[in-house]
Backbone bond lengths (Angstrom), bond angles and torsions (degrees), N, CA, C in turn:
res aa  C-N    CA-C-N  psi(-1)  N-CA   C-N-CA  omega(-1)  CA-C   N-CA-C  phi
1 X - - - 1.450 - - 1.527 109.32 -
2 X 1.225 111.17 147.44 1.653 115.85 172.35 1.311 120.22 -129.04
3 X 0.922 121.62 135.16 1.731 141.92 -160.53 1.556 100.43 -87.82
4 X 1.371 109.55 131.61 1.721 116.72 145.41 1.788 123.87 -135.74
5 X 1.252 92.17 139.54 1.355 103.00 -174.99 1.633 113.28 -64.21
6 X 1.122 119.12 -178.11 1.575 135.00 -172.58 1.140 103.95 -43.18
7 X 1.417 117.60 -52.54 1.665 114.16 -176.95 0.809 113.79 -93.32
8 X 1.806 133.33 7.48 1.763 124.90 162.75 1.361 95.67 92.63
9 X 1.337 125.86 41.86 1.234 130.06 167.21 1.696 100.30 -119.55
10 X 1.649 101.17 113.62 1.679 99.87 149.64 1.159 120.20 1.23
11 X 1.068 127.48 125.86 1.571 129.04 149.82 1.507 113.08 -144.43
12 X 1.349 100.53 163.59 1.646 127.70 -146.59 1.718 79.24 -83.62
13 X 1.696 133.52 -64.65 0.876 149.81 -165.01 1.669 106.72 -61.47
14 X 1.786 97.90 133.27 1.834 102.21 176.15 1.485 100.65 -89.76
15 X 1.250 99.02 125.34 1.734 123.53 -170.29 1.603 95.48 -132.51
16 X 1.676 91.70 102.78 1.359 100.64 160.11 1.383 139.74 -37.99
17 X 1.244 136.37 133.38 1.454 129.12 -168.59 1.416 141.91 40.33
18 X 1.522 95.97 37.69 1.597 128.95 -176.53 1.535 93.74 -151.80
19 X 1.303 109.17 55.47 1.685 96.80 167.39 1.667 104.28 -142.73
20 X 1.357 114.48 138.89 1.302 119.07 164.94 2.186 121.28 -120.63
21 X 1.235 88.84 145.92 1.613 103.34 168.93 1.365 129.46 -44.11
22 X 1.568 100.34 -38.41 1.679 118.51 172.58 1.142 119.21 -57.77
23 X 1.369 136.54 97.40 1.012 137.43 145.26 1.497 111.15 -13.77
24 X 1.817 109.31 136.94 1.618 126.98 172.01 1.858 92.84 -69.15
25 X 1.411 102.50 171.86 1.196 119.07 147.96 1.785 119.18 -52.99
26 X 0.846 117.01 175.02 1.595 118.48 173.44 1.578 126.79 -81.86
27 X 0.680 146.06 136.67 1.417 136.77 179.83 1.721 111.46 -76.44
28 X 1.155 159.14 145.31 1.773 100.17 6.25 1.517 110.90 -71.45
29 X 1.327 109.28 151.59 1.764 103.59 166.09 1.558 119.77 -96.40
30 X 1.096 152.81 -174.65 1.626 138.38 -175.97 1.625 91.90 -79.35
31 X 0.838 122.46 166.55 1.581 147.66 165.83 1.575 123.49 -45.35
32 X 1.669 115.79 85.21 1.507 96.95 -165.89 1.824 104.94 109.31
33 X 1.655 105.87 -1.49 1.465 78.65 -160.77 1.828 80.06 -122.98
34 X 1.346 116.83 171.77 1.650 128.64 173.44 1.060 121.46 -134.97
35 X 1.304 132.82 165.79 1.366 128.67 169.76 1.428 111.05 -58.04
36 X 1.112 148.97 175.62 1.662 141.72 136.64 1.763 104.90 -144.91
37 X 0.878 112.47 130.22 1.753 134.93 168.68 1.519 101.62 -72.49
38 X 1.441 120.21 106.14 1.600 135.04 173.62 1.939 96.97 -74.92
39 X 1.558 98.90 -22.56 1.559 83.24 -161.20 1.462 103.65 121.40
40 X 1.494 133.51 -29.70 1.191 125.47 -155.90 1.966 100.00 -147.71
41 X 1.349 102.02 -32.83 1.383 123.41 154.72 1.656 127.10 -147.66
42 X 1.697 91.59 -166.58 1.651 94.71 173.21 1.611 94.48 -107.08
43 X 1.555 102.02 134.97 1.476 108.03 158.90 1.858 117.38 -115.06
44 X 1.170 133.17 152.99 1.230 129.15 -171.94 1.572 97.08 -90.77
45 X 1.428 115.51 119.37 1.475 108.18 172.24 1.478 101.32 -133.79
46 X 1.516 105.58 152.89 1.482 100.95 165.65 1.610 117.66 -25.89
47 X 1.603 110.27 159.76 1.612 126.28 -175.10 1.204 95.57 -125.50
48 X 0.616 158.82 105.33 1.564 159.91 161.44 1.498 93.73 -79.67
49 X 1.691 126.95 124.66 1.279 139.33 -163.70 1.428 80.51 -69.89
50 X 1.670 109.35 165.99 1.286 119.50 -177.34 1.927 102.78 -95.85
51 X 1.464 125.07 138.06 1.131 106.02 -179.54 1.608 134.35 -58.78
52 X 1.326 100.09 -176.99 1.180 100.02 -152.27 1.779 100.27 -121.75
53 X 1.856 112.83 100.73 1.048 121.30 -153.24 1.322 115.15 -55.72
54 X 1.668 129.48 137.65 1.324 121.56 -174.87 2.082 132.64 -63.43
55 X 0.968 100.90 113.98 1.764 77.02 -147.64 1.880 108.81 -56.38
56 X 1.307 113.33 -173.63 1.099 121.67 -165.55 1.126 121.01 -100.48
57 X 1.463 136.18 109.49 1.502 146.41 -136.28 1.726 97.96 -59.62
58 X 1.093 131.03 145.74 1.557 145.57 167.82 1.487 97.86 -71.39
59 X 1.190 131.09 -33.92 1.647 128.04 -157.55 1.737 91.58 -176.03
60 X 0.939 101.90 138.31 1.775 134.36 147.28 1.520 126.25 -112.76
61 X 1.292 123.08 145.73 1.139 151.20 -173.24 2.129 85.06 -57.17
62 X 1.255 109.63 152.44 1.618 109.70 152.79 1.452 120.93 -61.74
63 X 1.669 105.28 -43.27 1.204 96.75 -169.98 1.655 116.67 -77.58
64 X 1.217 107.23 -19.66 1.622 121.40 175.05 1.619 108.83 -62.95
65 X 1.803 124.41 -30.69 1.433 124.04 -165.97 1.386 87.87 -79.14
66 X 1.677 104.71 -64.66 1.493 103.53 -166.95 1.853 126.77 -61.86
67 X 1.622 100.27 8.43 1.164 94.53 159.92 1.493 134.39 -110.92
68 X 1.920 92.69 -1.99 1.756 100.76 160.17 1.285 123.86 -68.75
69 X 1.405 99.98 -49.96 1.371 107.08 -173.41 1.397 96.82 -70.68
70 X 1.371 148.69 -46.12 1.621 120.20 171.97 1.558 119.62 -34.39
71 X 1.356 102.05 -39.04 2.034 108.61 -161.09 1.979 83.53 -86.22
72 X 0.862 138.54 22.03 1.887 136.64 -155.49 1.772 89.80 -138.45
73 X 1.242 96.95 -42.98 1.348 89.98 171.79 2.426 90.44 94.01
74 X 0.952 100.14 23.77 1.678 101.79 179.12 1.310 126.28 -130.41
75 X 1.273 118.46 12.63 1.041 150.43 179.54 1.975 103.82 -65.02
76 X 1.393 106.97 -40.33 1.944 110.47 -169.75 1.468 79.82 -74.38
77 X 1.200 129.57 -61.11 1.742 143.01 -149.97 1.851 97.09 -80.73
78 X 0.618 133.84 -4.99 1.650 141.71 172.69 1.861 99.77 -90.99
79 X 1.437 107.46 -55.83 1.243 121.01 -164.50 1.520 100.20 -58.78
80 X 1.254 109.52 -61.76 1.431 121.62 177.34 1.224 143.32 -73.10
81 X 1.121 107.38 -4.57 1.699 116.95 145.93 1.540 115.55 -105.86
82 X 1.250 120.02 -0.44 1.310 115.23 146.53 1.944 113.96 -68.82
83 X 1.378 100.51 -59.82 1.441 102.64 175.69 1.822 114.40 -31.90
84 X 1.263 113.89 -48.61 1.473 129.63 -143.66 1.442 84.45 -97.29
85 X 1.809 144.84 -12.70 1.392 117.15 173.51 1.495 104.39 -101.04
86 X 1.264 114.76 -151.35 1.595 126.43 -160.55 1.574 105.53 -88.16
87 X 1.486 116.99 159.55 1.084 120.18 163.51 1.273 143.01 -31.00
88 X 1.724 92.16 -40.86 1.888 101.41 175.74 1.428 100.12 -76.45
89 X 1.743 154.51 6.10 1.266 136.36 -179.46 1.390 99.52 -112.30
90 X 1.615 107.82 -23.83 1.823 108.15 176.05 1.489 112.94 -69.37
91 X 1.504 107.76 -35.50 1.438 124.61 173.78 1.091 114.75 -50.18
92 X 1.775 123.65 -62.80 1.276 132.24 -175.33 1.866 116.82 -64.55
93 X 1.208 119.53 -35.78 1.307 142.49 156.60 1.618 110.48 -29.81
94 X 1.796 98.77 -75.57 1.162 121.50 -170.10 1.805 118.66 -43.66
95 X 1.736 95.44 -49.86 0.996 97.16 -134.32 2.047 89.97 -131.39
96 X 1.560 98.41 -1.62 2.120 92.31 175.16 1.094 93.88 -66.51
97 X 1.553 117.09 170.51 1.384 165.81 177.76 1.205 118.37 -97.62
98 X 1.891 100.36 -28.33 1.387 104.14 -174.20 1.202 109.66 -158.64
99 X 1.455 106.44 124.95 2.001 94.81 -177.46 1.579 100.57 -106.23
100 X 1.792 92.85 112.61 2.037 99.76 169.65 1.241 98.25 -90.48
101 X 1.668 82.64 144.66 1.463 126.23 167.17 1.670 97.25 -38.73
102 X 1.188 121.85 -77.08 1.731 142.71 -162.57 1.720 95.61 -73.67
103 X 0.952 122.00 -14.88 1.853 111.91 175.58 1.709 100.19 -57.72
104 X 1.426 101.54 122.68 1.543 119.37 166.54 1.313 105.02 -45.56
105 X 0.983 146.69 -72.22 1.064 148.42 154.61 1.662 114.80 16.44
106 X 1.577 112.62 -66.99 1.026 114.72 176.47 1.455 127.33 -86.21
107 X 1.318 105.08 -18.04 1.495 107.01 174.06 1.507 90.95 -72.06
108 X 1.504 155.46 -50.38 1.188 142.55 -147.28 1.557 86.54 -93.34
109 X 1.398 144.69 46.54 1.353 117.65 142.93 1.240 91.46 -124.42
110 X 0.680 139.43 -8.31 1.977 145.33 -177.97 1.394 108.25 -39.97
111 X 1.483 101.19 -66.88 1.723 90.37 173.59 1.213 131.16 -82.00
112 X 1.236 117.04 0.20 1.761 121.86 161.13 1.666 117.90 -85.95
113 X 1.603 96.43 -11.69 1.754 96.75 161.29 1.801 112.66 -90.43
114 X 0.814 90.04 -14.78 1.809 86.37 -176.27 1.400 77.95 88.41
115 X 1.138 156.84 73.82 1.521 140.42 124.28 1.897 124.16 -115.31
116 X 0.786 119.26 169.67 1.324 117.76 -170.97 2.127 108.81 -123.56
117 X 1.047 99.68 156.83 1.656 106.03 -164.78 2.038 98.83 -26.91
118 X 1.512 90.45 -64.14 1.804 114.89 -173.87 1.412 111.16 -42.58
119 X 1.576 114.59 -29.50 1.537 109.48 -169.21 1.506 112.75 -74.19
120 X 2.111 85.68 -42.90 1.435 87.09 177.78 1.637 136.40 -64.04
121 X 1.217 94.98 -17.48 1.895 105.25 179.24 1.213 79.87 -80.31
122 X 1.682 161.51 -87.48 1.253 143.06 -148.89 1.537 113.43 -20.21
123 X 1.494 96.79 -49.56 1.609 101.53 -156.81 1.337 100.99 -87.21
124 X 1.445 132.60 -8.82 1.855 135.19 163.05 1.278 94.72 -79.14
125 X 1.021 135.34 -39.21 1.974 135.31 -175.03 1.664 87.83 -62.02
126 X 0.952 108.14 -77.57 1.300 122.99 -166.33 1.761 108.02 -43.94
127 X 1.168 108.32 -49.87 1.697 117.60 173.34 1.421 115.99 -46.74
128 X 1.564 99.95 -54.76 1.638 129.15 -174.43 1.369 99.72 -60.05
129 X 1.469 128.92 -17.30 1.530 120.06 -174.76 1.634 112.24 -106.98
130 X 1.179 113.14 9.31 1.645 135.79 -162.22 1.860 92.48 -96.81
């Protein structure tokens, strides 16, 4: 069996209920070009490389975090477990220059937000685009 992805491009990966019996064409293909599954065969069409994910900001501005998490909707639940720890996290809150991605700090509120490593880079992607 052979696998194609969302857009009916070959893929290396077994992806349930995207697979057909038909043999691809043979490899090599011309330069730039892929298998693709019409449904009925393989045709060789351009590949357009798949993009190339934006990486995940080192630091954001304060005003850039606190304006993801407003549009995230985590902004009350950010506030308030900031409120509820010690001085040195109200301090750092209050008063950084720069909120990193990798500051302990933020990895130790992660699991008191209900979020997981991935969510939080969303919301630095997301910051980083503010």
């Amino acid at each position: 069996m052979w696998s194609y992805d969302e857009y009916g491009f070959l893929s290396d990966a077994d992806i349930p209920g995207r697979q057909t019996a038909v043999p691809p064409p043979a490899a090599p293909w011309p330069d730039g070009t892929r298998p693709n599954w019409t449904g009925l065969e393989w045709r060789l069409l351009d590949y357009p490389p798949p993009p190339i994910p934006a990486p995940v900001p080192a630091s954001v501005t304060p005003r850039q975090i606190r304006l993801a998490l407003n549009k995230t909707g985590m902004r009350d639940a950010v506030e308030a477990a900031i409120a509820a720890s010690g001085r040195d996290v109200r301090d750092w809150w209050e008063y950084a220059l720069e909120i990193e991605r990798a500051h302990p700090m933020v990895d130790a509120m992660l699991p008191a937000l209900g979020l997981t490593s991935a969510q939080a880079d969303d919301i630095f992607l997301l910051a980083g685009s503010l």
